[in-house]
C-alpha positions as protocol buffer text, in pm:
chain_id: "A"
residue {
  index: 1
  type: UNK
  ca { x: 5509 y: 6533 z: 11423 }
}
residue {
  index: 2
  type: UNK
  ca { x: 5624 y: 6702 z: 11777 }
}
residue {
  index: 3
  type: UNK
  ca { x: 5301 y: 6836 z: 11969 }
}
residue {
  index: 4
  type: UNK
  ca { x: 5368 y: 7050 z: 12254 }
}
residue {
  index: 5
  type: UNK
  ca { x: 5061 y: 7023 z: 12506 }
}
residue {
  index: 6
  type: UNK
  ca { x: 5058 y: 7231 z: 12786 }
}
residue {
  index: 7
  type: UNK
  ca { x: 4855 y: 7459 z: 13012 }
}
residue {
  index: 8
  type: UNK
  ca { x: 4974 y: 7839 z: 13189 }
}
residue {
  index: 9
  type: UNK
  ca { x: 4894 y: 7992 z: 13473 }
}
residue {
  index: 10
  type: UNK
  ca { x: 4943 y: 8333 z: 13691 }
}
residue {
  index: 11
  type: UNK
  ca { x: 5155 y: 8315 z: 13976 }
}
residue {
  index: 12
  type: UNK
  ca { x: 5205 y: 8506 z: 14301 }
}
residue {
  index: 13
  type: UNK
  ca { x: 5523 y: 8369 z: 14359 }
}
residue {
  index: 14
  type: UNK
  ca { x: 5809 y: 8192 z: 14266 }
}
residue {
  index: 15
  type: UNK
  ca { x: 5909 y: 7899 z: 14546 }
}
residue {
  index: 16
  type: UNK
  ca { x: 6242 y: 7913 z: 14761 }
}
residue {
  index: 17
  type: UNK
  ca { x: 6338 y: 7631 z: 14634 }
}
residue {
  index: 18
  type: UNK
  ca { x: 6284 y: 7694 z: 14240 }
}
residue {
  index: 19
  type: UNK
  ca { x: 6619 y: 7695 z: 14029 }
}
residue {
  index: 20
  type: UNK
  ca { x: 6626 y: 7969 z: 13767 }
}
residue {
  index: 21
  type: UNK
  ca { x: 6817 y: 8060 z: 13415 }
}
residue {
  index: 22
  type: UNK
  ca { x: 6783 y: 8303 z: 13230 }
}
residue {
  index: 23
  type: UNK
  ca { x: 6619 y: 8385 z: 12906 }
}
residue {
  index: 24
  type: UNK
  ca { x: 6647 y: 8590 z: 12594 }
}
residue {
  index: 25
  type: UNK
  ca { x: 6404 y: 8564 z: 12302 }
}
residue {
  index: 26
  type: UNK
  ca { x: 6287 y: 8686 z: 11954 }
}
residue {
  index: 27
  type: UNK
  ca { x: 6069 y: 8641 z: 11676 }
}
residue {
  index: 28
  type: UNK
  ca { x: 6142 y: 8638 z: 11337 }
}
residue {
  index: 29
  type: UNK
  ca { x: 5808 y: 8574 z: 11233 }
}
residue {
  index: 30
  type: UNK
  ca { x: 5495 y: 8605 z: 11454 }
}
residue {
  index: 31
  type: UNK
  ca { x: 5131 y: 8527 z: 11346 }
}
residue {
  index: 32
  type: UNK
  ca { x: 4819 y: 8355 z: 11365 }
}
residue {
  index: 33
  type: UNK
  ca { x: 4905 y: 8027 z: 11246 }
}
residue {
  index: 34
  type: UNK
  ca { x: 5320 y: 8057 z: 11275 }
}
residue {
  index: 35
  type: UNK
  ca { x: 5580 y: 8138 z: 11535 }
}
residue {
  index: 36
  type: UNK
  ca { x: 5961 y: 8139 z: 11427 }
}
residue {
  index: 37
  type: UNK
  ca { x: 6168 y: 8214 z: 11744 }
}
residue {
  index: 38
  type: UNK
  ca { x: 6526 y: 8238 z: 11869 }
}
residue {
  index: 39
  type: UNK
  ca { x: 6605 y: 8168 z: 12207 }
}
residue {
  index: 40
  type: UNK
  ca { x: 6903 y: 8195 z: 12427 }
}
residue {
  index: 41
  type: UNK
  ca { x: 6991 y: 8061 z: 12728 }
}
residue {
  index: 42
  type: UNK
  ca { x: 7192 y: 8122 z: 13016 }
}
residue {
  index: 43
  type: UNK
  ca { x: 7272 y: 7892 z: 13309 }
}
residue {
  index: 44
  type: UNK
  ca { x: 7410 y: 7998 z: 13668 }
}
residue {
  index: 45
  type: UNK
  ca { x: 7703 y: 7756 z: 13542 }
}
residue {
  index: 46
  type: UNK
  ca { x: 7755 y: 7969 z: 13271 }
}
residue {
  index: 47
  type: UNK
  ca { x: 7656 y: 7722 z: 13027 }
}
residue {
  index: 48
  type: UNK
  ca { x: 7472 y: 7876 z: 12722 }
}
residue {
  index: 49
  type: UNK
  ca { x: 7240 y: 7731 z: 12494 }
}
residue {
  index: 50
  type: UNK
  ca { x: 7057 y: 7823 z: 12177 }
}
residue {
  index: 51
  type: UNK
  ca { x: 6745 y: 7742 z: 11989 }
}
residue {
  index: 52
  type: UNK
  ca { x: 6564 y: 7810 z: 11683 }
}
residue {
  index: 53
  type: UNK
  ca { x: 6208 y: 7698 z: 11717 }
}
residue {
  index: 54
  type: UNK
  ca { x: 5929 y: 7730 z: 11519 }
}
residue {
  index: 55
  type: UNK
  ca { x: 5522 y: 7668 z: 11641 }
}
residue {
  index: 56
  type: UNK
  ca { x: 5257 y: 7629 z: 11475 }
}
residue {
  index: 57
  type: UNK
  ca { x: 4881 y: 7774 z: 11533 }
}
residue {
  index: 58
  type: UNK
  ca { x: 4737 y: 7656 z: 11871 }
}
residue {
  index: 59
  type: UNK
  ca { x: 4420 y: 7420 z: 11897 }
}
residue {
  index: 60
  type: UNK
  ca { x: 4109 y: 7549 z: 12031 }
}
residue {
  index: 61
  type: UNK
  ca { x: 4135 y: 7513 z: 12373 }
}
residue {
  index: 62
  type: UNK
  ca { x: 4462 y: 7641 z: 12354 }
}
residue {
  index: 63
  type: UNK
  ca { x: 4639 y: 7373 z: 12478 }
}
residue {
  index: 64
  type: UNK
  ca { x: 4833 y: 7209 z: 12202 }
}
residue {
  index: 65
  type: UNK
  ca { x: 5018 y: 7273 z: 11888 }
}
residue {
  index: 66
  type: UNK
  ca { x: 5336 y: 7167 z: 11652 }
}
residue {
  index: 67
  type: UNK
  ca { x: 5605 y: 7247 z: 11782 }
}
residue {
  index: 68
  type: UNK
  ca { x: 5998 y: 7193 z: 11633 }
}
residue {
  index: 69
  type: UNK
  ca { x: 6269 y: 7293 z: 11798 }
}
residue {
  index: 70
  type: UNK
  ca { x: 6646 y: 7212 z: 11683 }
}
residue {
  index: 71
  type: UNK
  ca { x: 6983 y: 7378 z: 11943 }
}
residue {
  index: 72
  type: UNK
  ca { x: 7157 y: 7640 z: 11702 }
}
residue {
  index: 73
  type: UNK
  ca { x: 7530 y: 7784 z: 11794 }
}
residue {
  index: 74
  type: UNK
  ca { x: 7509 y: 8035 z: 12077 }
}
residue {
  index: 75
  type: UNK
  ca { x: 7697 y: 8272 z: 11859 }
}
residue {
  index: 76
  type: UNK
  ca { x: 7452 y: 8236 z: 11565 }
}
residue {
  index: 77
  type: UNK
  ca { x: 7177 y: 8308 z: 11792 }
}
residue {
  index: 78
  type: UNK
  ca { x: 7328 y: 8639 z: 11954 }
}
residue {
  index: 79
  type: UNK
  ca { x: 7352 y: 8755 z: 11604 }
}
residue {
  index: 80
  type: UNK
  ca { x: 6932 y: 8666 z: 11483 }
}
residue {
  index: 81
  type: UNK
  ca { x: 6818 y: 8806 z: 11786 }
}
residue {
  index: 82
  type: UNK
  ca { x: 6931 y: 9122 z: 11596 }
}
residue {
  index: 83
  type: UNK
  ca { x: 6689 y: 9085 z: 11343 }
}
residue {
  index: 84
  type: UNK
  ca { x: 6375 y: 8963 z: 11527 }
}
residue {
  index: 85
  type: UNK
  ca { x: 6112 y: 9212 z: 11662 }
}
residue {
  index: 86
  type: UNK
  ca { x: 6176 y: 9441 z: 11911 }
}
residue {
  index: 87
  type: UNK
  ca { x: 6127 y: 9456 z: 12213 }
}
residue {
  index: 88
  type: UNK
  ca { x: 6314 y: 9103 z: 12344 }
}
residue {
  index: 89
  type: UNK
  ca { x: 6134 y: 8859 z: 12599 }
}
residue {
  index: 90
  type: UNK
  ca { x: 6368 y: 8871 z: 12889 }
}
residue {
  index: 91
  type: UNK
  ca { x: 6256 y: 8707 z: 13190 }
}
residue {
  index: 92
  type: UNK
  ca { x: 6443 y: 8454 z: 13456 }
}
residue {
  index: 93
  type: UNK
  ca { x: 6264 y: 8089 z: 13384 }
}
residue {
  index: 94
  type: UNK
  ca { x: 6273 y: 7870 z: 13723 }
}
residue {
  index: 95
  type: UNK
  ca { x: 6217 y: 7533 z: 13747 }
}
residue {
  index: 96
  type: UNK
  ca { x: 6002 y: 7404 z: 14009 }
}
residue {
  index: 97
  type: UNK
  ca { x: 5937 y: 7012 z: 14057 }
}
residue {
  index: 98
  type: UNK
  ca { x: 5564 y: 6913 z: 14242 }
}
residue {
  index: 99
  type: UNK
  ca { x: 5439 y: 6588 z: 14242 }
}
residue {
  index: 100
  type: UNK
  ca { x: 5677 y: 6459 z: 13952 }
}
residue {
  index: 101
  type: UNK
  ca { x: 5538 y: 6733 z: 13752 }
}
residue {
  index: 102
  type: UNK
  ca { x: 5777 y: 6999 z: 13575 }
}
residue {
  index: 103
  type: UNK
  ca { x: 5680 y: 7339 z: 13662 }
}
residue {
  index: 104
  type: UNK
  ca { x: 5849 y: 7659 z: 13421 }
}
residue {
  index: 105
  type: UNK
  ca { x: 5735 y: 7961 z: 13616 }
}
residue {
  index: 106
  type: UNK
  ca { x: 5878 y: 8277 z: 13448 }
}
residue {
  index: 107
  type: UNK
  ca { x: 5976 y: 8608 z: 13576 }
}
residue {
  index: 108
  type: UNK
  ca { x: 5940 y: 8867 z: 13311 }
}
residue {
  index: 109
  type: UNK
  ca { x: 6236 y: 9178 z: 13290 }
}
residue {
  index: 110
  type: UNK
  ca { x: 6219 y: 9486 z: 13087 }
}
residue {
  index: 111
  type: UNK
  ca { x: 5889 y: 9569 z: 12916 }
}
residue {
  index: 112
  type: UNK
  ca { x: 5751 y: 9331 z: 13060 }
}
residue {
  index: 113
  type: UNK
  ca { x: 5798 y: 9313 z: 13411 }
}
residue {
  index: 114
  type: UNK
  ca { x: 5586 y: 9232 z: 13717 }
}
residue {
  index: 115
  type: UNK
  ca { x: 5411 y: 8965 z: 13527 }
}
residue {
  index: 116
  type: UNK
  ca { x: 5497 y: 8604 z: 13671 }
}
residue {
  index: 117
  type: UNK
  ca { x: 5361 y: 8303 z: 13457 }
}
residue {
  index: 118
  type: UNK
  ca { x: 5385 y: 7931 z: 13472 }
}
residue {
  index: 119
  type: UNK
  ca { x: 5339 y: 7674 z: 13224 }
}
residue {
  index: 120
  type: UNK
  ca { x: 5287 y: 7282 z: 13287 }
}
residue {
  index: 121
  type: UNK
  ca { x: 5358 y: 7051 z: 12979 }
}
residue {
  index: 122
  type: UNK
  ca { x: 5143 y: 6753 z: 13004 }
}
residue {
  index: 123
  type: UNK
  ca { x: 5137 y: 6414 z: 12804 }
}
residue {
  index: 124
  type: UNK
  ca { x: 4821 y: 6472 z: 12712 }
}
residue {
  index: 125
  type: UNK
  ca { x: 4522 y: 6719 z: 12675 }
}
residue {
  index: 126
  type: UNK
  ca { x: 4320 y: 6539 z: 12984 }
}
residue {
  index: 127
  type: UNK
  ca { x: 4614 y: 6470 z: 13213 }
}
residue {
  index: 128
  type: UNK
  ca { x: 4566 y: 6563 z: 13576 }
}
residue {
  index: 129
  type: UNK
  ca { x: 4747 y: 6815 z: 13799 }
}
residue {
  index: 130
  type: UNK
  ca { x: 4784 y: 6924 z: 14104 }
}
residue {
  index: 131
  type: UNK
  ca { x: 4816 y: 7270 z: 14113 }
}
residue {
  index: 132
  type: UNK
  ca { x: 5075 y: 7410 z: 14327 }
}
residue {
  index: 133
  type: UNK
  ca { x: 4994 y: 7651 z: 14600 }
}
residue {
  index: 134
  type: UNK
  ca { x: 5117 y: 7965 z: 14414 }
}
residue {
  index: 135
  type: UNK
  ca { x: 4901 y: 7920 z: 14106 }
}
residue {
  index: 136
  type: UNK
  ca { x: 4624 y: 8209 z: 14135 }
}
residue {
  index: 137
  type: UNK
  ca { x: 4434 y: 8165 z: 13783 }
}
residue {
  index: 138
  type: UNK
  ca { x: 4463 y: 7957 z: 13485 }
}
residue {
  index: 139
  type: UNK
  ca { x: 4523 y: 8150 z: 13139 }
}
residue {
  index: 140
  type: UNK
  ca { x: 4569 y: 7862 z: 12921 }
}
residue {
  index: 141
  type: UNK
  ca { x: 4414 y: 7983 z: 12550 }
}
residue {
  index: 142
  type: UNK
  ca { x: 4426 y: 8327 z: 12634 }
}
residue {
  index: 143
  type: UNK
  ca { x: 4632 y: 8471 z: 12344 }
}
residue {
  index: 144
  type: UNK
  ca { x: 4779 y: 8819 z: 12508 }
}
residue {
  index: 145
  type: UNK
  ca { x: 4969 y: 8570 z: 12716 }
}
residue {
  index: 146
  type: UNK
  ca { x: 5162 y: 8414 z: 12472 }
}
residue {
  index: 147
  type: UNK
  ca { x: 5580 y: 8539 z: 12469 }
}
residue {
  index: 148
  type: UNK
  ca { x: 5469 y: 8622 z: 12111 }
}
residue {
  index: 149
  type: UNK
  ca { x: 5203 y: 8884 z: 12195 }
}
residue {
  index: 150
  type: UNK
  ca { x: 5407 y: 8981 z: 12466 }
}
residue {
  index: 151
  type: UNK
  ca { x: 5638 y: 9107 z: 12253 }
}
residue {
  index: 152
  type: UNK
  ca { x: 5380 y: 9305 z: 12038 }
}
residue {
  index: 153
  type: UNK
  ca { x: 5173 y: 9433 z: 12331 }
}
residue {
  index: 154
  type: UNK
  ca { x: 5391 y: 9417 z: 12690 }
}
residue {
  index: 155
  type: UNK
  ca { x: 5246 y: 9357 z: 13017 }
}
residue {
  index: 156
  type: UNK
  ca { x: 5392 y: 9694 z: 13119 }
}
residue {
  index: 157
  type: UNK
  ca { x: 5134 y: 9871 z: 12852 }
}
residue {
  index: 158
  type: UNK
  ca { x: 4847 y: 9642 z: 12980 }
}
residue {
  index: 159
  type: UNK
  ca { x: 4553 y: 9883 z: 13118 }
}
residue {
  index: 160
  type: UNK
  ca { x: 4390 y: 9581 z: 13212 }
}
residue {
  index: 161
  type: UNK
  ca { x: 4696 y: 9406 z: 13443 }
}
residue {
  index: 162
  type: UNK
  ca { x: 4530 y: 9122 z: 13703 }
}
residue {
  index: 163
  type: UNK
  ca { x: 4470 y: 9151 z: 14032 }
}
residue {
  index: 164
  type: UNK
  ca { x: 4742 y: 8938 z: 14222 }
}
């Protein structure tokens, strides 16, 4: 069974050197113990992608949980994003490499903008990091984070925004 394990972070800024893509996504179904989203994806290239993916509830930490993901056609997934919740996730997802460590730091857009996260997937739960220099505060478990909440509740609604 696929376990994604990973940690997230606020940023203050995304590195010169970061390559970005951008992002749309849905849910079909959002809840406690289930996540059922569409994603699309769009390269500088032009190349687009699509995925159906579908997570299951997060340990207690916050750190891992099932995930399955399968590509879909681009087309197909232009047409579901119809049907999930509104509002989209739209944000610009850069990739930034430190110490042979993947970095995803995302850029929110619409109703969500001005909030910058990054995630870190790890091999496992107690794998070490070094955190890169534009990692303010770890928010790894903390559920009004999650691009699923976001969606219900947007950052740009947040009384309670962080201090950067």
């Amino acid at each position: 069974m696929p376990k994604e394990i990973e940690r997230k972070f606020l940023v203050s800024h995304i590195p010169n050197e970061a390559i970005g893509i951008e992002i749309q996504q849905g849910y079909l179904q959002s809840e406690k113990h289930r996540t059922v989203r569409i994603r699309t994806i769009v390269e500088k290239s032009d190349l687009k992608k699509a995925f159906l993916t579908i997570k299951g509830a997060s340990n207690e930490k916050g750190t891992s949980r099932y995930e399955f993901e399968t590509e879909i056609p681009f087309n197909e997934a232009t047409y579901l994003l119809k049907l999930c919740d509104m509002p989209l996730i739209e944000k610009t997802r850069y990739i930034y490499i430190s110490d042979n460590v993947n970095w995803e730091i995302d850029e929110f857009h619409g109703t969500n903008s001005g909030l910058l996260l990054a995630e870190v997937e790890l091999s496992n739960e107690n794998q070490k990091i070094q955190l890169p220099d534009f990692i303010l505060e770890e928010v790894t478990g903390i559920s009004k984070y999650y691009n699923s909440m976001l969606q219900k509740l947007p950052y740009t609604l947040w009384t309670d925004k962080p201090l950067k």
